[in-house]
KEMI-565994 format. One record per residue (C-alpha): x negated, y, z; residue in one letter. Coordinates in Angstrom, 2 decimals, always signed. Layout:
# KEMI-565994
@c1: X, c2: Y, c3: Z, code: a
...
# end
This chain:
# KEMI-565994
@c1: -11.22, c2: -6.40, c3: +25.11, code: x
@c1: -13.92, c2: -4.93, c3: +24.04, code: x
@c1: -12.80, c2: -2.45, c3: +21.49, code: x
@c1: -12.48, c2: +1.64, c3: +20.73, code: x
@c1: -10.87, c2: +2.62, c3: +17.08, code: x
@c1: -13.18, c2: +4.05, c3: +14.84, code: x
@c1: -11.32, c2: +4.50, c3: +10.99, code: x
@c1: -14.47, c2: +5.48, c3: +9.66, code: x
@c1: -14.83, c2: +1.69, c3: +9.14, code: x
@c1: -11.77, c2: +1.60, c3: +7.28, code: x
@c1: -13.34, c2: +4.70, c3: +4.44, code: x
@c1: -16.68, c2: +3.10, c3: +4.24, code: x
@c1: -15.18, c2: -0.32, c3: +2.94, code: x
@c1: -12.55, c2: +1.67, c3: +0.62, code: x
@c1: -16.01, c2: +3.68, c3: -0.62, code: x
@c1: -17.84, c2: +0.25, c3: -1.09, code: x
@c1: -20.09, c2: +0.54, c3: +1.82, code: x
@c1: -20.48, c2: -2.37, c3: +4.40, code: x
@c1: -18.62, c2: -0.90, c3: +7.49, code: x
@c1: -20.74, c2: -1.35, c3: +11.02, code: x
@c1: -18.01, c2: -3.99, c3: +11.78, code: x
@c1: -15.39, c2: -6.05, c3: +9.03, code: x
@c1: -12.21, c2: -4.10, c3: +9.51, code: x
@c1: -8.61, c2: -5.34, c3: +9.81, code: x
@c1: -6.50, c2: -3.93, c3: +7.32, code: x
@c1: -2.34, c2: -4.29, c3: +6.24, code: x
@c1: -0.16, c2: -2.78, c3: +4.17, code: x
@c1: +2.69, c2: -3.09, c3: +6.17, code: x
@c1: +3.80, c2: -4.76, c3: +9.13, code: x
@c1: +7.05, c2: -5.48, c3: +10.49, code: x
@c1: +8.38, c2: -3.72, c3: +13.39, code: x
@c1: +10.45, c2: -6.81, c3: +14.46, code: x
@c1: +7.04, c2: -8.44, c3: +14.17, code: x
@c1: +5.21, c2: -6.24, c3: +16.47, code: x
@c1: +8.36, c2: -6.16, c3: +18.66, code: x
@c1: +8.16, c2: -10.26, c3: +18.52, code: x
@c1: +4.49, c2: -10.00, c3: +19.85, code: x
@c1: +4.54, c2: -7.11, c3: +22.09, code: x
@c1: +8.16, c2: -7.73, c3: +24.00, code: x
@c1: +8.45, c2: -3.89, c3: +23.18, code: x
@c1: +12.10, c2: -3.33, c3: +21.88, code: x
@c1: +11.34, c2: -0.19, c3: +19.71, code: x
@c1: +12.41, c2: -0.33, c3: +16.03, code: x
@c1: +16.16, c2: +0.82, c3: +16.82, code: x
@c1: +14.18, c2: +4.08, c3: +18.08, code: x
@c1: +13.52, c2: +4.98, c3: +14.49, code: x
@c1: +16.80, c2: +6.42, c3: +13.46, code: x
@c1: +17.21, c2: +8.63, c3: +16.67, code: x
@c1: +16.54, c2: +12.00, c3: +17.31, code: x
@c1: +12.79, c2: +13.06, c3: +17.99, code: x
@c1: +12.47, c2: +12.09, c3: +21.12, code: x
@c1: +13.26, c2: +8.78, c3: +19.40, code: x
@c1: +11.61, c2: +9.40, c3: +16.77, code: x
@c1: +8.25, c2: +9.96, c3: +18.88, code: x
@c1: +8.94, c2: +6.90, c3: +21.00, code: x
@c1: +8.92, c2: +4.57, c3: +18.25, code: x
@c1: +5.63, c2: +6.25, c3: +16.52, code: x
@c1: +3.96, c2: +5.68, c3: +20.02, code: x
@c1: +4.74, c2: +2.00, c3: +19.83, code: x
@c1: +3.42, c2: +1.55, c3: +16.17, code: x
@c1: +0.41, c2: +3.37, c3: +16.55, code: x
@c1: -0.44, c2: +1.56, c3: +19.71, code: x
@c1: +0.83, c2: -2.19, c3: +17.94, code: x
@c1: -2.12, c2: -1.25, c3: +15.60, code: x
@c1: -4.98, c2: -0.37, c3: +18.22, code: x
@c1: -3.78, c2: -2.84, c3: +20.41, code: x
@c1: -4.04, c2: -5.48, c3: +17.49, code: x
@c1: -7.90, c2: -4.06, c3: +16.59, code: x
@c1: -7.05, c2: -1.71, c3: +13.52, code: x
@c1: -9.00, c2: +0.87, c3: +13.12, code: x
@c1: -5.94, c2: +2.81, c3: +11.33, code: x
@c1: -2.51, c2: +2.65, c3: +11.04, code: x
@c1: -0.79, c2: +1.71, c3: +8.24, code: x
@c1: +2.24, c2: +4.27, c3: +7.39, code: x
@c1: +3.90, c2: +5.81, c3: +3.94, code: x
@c1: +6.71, c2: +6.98, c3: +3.29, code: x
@c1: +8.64, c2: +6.15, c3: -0.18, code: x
@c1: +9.23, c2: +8.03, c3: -2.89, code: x
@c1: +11.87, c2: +5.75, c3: -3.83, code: x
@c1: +13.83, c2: +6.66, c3: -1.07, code: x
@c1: +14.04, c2: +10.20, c3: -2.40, code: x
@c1: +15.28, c2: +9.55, c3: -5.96, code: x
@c1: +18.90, c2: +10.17, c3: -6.23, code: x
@c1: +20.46, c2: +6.86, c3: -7.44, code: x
@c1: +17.11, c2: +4.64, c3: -7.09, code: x
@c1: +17.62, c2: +1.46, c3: -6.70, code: x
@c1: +17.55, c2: -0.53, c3: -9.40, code: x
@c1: +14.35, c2: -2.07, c3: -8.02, code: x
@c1: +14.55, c2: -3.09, c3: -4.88, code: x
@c1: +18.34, c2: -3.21, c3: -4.78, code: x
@c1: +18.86, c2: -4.76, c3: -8.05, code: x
@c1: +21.62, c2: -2.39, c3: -8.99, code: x
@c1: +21.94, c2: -0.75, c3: -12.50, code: x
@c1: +20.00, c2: +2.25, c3: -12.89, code: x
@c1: +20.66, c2: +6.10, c3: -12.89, code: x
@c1: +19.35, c2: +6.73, c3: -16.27, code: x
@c1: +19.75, c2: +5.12, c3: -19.38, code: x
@c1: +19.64, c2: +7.60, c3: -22.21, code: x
@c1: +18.05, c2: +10.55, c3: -23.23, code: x
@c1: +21.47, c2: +12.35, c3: -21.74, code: x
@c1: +21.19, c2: +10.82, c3: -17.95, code: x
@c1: +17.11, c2: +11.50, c3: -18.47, code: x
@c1: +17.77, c2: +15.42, c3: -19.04, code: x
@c1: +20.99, c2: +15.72, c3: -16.50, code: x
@c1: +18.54, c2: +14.16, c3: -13.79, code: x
@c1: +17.54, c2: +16.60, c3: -10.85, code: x
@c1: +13.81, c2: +16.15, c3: -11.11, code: x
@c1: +13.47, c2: +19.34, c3: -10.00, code: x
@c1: +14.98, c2: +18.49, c3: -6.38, code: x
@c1: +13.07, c2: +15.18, c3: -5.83, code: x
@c1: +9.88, c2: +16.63, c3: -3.98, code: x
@c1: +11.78, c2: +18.60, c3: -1.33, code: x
@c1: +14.64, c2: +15.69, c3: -0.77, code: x
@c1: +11.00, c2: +13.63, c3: -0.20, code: x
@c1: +10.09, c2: +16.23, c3: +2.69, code: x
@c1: +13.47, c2: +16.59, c3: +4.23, code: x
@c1: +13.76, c2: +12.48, c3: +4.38, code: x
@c1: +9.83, c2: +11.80, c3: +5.84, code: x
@c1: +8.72, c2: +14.75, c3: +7.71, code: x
@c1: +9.59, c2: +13.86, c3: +10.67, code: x
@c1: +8.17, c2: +10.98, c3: +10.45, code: x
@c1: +4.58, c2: +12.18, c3: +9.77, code: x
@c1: +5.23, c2: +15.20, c3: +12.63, code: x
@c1: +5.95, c2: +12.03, c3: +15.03, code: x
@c1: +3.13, c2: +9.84, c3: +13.21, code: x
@c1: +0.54, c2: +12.95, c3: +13.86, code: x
@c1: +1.86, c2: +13.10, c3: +17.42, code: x
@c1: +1.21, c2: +9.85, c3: +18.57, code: x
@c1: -2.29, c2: +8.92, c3: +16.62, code: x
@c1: -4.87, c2: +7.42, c3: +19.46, code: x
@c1: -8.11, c2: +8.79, c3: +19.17, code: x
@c1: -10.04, c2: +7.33, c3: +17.01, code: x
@c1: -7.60, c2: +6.44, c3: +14.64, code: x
@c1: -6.19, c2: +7.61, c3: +11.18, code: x
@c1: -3.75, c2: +6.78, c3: +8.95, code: x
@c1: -4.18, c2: +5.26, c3: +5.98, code: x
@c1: -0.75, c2: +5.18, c3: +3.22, code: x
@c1: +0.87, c2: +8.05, c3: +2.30, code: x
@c1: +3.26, c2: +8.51, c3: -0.38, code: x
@c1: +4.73, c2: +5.25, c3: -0.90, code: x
@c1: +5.42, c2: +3.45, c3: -4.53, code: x
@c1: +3.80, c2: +4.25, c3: -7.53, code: x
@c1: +4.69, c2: +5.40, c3: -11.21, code: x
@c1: +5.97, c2: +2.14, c3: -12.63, code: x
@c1: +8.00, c2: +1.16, c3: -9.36, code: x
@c1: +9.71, c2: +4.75, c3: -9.69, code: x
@c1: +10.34, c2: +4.15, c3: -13.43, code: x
@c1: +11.77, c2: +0.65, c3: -12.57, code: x
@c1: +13.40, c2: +1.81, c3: -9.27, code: x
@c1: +15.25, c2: +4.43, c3: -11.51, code: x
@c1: +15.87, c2: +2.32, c3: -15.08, code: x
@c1: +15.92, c2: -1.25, c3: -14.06, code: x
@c1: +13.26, c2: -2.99, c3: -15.47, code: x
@c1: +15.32, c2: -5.04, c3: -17.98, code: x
@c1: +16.83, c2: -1.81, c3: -19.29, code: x
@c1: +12.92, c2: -0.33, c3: -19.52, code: x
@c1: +11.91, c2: -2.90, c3: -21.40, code: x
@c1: +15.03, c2: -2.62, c3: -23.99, code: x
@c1: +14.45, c2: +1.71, c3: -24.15, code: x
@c1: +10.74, c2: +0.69, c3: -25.11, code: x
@c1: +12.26, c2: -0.72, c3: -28.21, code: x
@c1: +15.60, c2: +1.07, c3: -28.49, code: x
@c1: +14.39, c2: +4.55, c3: -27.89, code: x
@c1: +10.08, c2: +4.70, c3: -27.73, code: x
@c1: +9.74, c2: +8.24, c3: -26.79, code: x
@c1: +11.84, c2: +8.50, c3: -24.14, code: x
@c1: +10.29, c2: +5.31, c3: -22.51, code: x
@c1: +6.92, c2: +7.57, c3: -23.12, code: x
@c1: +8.60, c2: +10.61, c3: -21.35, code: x
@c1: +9.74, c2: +8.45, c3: -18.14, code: x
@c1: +6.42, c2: +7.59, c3: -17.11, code: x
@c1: +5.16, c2: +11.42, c3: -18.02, code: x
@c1: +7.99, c2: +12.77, c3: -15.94, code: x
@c1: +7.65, c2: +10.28, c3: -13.03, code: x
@c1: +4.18, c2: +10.52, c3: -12.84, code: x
@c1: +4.51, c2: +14.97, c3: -13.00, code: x
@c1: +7.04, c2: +14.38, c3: -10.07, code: x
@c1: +4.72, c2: +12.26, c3: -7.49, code: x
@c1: +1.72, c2: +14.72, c3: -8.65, code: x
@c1: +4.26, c2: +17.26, c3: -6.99, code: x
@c1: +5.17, c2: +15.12, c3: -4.08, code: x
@c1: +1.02, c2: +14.28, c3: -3.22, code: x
@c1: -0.03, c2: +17.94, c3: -3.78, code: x
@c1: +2.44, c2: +19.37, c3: -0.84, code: x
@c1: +1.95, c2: +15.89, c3: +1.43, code: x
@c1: -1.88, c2: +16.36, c3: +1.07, code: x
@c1: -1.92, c2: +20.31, c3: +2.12, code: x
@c1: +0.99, c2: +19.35, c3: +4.71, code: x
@c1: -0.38, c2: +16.03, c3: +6.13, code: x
@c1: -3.83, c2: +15.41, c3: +4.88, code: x
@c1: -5.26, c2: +15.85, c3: +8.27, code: x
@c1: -3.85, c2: +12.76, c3: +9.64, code: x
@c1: -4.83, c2: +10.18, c3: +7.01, code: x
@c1: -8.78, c2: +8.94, c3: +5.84, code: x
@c1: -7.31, c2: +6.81, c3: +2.90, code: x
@c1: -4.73, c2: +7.19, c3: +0.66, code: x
@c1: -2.67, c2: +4.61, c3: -1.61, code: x
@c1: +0.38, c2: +3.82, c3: -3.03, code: x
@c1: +1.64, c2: +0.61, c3: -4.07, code: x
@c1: +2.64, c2: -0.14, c3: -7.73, code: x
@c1: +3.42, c2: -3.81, c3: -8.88, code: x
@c1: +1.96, c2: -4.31, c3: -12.49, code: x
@c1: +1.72, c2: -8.26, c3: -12.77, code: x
@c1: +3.04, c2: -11.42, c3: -12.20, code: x
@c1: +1.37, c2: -14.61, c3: -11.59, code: x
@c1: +0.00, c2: -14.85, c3: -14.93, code: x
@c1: -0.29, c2: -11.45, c3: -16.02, code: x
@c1: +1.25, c2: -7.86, c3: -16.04, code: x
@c1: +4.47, c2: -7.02, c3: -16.28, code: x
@c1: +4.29, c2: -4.67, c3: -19.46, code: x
@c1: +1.93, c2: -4.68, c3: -22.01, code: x
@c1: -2.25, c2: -3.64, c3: -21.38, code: x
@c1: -1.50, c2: -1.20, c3: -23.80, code: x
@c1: +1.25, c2: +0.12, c3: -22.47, code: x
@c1: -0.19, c2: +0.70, c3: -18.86, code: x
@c1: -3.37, c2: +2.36, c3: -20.47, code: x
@c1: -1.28, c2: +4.57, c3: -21.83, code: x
@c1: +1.07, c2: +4.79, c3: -19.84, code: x
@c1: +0.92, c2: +4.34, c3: -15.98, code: x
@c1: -3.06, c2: +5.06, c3: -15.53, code: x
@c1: -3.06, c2: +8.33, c3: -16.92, code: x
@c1: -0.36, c2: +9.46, c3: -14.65, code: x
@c1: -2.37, c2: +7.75, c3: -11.79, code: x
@c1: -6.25, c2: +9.51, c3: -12.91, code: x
@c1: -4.23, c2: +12.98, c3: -11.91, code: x
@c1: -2.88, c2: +11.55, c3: -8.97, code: x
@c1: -6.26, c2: +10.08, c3: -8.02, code: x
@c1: -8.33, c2: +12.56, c3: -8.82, code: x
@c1: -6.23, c2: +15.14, c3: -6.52, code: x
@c1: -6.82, c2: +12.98, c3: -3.56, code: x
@c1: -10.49, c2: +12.43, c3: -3.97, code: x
@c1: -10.56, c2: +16.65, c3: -3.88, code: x
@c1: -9.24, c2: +16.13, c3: -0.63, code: x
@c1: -12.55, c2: +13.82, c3: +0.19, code: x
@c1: -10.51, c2: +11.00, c3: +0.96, code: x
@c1: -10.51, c2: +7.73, c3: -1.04, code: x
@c1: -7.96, c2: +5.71, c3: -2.95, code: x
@c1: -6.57, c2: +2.17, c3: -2.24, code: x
@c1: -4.16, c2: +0.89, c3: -4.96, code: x
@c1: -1.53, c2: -2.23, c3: -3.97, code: x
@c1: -0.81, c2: -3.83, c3: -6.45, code: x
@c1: +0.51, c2: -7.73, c3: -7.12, code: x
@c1: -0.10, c2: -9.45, c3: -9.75, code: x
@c1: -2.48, c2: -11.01, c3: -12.42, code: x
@c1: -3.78, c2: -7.70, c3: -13.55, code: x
@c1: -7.29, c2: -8.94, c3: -14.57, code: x
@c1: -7.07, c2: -7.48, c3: -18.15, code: x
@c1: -6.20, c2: -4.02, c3: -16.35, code: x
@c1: -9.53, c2: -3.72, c3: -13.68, code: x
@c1: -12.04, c2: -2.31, c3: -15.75, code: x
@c1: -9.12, c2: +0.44, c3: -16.76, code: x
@c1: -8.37, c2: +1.18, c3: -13.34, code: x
@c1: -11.92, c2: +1.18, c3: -12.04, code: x
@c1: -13.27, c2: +2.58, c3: -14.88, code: x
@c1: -10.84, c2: +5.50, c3: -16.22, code: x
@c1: -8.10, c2: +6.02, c3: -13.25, code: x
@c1: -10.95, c2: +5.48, c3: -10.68, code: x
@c1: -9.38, c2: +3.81, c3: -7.85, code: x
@c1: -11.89, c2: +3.41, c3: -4.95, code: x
@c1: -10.41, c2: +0.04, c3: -3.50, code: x
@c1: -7.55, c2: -2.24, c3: -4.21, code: x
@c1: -5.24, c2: -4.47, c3: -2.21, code: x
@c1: -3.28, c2: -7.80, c3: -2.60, code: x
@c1: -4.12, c2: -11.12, c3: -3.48, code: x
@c1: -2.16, c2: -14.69, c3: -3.94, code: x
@c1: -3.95, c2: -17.70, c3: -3.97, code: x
@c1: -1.95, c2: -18.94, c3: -6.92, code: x
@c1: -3.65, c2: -16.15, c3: -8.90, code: x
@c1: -7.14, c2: -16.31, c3: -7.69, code: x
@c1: -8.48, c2: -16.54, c3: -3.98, code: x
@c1: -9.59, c2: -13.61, c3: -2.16, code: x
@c1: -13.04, c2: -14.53, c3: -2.97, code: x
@c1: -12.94, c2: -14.54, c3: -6.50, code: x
@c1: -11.85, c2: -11.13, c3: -6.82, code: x
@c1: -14.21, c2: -10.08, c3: -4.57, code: x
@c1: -17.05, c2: -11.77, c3: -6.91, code: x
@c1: -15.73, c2: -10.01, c3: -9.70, code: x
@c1: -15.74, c2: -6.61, c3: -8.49, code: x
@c1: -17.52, c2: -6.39, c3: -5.12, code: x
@c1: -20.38, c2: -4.44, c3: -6.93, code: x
@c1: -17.73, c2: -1.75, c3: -8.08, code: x
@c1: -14.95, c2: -1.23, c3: -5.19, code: x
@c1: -13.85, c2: -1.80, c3: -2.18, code: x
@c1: -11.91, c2: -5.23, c3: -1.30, code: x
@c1: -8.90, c2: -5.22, c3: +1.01, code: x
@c1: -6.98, c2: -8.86, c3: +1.75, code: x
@c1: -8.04, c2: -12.10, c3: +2.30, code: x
@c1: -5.50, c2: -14.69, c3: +3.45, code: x
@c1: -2.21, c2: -15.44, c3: +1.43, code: x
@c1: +0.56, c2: -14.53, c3: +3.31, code: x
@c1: +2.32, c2: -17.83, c3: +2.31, code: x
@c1: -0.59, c2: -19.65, c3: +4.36, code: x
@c1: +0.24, c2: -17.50, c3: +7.14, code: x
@c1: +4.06, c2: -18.69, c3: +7.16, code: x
@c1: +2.89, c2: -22.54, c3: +6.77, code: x
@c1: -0.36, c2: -23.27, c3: +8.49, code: x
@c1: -1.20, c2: -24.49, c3: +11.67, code: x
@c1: -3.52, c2: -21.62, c3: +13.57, code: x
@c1: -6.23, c2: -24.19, c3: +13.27, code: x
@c1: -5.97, c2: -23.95, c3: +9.42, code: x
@c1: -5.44, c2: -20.50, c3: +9.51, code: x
@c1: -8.85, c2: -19.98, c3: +11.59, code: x
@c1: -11.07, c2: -21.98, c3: +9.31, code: x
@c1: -9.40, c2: -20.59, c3: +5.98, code: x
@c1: -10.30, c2: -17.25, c3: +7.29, code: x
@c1: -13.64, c2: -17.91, c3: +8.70, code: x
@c1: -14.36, c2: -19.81, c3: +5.25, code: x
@c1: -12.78, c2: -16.78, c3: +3.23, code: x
@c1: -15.53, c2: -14.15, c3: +5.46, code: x
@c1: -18.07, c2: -16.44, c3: +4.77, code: x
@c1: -17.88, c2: -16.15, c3: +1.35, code: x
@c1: -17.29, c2: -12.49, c3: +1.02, code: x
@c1: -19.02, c2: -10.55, c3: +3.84, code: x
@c1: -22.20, c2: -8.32, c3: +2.77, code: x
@c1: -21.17, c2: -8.11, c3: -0.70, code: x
@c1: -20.13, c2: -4.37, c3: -0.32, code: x
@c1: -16.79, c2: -2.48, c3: +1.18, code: x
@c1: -14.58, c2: -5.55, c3: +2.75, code: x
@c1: -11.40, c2: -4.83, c3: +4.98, code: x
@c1: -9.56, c2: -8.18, c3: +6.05, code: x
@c1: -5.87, c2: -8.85, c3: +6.33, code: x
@c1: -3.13, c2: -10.69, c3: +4.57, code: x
@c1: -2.90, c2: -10.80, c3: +0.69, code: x
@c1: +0.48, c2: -8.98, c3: +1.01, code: x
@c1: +1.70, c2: -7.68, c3: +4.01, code: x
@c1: +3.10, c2: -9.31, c3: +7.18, code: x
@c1: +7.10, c2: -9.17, c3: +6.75, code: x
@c1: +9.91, c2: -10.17, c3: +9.02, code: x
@c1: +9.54, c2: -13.93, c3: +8.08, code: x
@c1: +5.78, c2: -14.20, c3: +8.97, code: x
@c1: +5.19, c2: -16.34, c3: +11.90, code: x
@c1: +4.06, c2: -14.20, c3: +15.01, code: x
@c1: +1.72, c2: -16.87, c3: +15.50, code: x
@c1: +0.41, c2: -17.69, c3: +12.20, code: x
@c1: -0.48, c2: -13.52, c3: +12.23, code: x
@c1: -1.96, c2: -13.68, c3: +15.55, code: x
@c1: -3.84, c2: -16.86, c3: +14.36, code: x
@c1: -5.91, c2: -14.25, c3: +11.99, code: x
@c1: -5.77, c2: -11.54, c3: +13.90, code: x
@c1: -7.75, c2: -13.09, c3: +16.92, code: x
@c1: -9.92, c2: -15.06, c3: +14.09, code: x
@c1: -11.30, c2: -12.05, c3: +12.97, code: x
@c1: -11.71, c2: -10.29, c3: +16.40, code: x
@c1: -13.75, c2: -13.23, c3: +17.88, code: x
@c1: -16.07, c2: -13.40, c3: +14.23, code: x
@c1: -16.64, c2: -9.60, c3: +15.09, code: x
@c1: -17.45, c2: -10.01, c3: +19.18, code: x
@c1: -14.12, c2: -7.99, c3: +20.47, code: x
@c1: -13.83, c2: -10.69, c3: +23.18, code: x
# end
């Protein structure tokens, strides 16, 4: 195949500029996927020691080159380092609930229990990088998954009425604590990543999950710090985020200044239409709904995606990949049905 890494593709589309070839881009893949594809038996490695530890990163990076990435996809969660998260992505009830659980939290402890939980895994992710390459992630979830992840958000939406100003402090506190969190990852780790991003749910299919208001106010002046510190790194920012979130673009181009964004579902709008919308302003990363990937043949899957480059290539920074990300369910071959549709359009072989 012809093919050599080169993740300077990857920052001109997040800057807006039309890469020398149309990158392929994910938020996540699966590990049992790439194990599914490559008959590499690796993901088990990722709870050993660091021999382990490097093992598995060797595998992942090389899934990624081997695929045609020009980066490799990696964060690690700030979730993960909350003590009592969960609420979210667990569905359990959360950790704080008053103004007495707010105050008796350990904020204070949550940006080194983030460093003791992921270091290793950006020493091993540094360690294996193939040349050429960068990473492109970093500190995983954003301000309103940490509020939810922490609150529940039923229970958020009952404090905004019950108790206003402490529904006003979460999101201040939260978004103090990641500030934290990026400053020491992007000193620490910086080096091995060209774009950064979280990923922060604000919508639904038919529109966000709080209020416009409340997100102005809210959510994107937590992210315009967080933003803002990575761009005086010289790197740019891709937000993830699901959702109808239409009546929130111009707020997040405009005032938090996100470079790029990521995620689309064809219920919503097709990849194209965002890309109509606001090619002239950012970067576009996505393209094919991952629920097409799970259900169409490869021959649909090849001329949806030829039909969805078509329509979008040349109308400034494109990176192309699923809507979503490609989880365990995802069909190897509906994945590899894109993959190699997108390496053929672009002459790797």
């Amino acid at each position: 195949m012809n093919f050599t890494p080169d993740y300077h593709n990857i920052v001109d589309a997040a800057y807006n500029r039309v890469p020398k070839r149309l990158p392929l881009y994910e938020h996540l893949v699966s590990d049992k996927i790439m194990e599914q594809i490559t008959g590499e038996q690796f993901a088990h490695l990722h709870g050993g020691d660091d021999r382990d530890l490097n093992e598995y990163f060797s595998h992942y990076c090389n899934f990624f080159k081997q695929m045609g990435y020009d980066t490799v996809s990696f964060e690690g969660c700030a979730g993960g380092a909350m003590p009592g998260s969960g609420a979210l992505g667990g569905h359990i009830k959360g950790v704080i609930s008053d103004r007495k659980s707010f105050e008796e939290y350990p904020w204070e402890s949550i940006p080194d229990r983030y460093f003791e939980l992921y270091h290793r895994d950006f020493e091993a992710l540094r360690a294996n990088m193939p040349e050429g390459m960068k990473a492109i992630g970093g500190v995983g979830n954003g301000v309103f998954e940490c509020v939810q992840d922490l609150v529940g958000y039923e229970d958020l939406c009952y404090l905004a009425v019950d108790d206003p100003d402490l529904y006003q402090e979460l999101f201040q506190k939260v978004g103090d604590t990641l500030y934290t969190i990026w400053k020491r990852f992007l000193e620490e780790y910086g080096d091995i990543y060209c774009v950064c991003r979280f990923g922060d749910d604000l919508g639904f299919k038919s529109t966000t999950l709080l209020s416009a208001d409340d997100i102005r106010q809210l959510i994107i002046p937590q992210y315009q710090k967080i933003i803002a510190l990575v761009h005086e790194h010289q790197k740019p920012f891709l937000l993830h985020s699901c959702g109808c979130i239409f009546n929130i673009m111009d707020d997040l181009i405009d005032t938090a200044k996100i470079d790029a964004k990521h995620s689309n579902e064809d219920q919503i709008a097709r990849f194209p239409v965002w890309v109509e919308r606001y090619g002239n302003k950012i970067g576009n990363f996505g393209g094919i709904d991952t629920d097409v990937l799970c259900r169409e043949t490869p021959e649909d899957i090849k001329a949806y995606v030829l039909d969805v480059i078509e329509q979008c290539i040349g109308q400034g920074g494109f990176a192309f990949g699923s809507g979503n990300s490609i989880p365990d369910y995802v069909s190897p071959t509906g994945y590899l049905a894109m993959i190699n549709t997108v390496r053929e359009y672009r002459g790797d072989f």
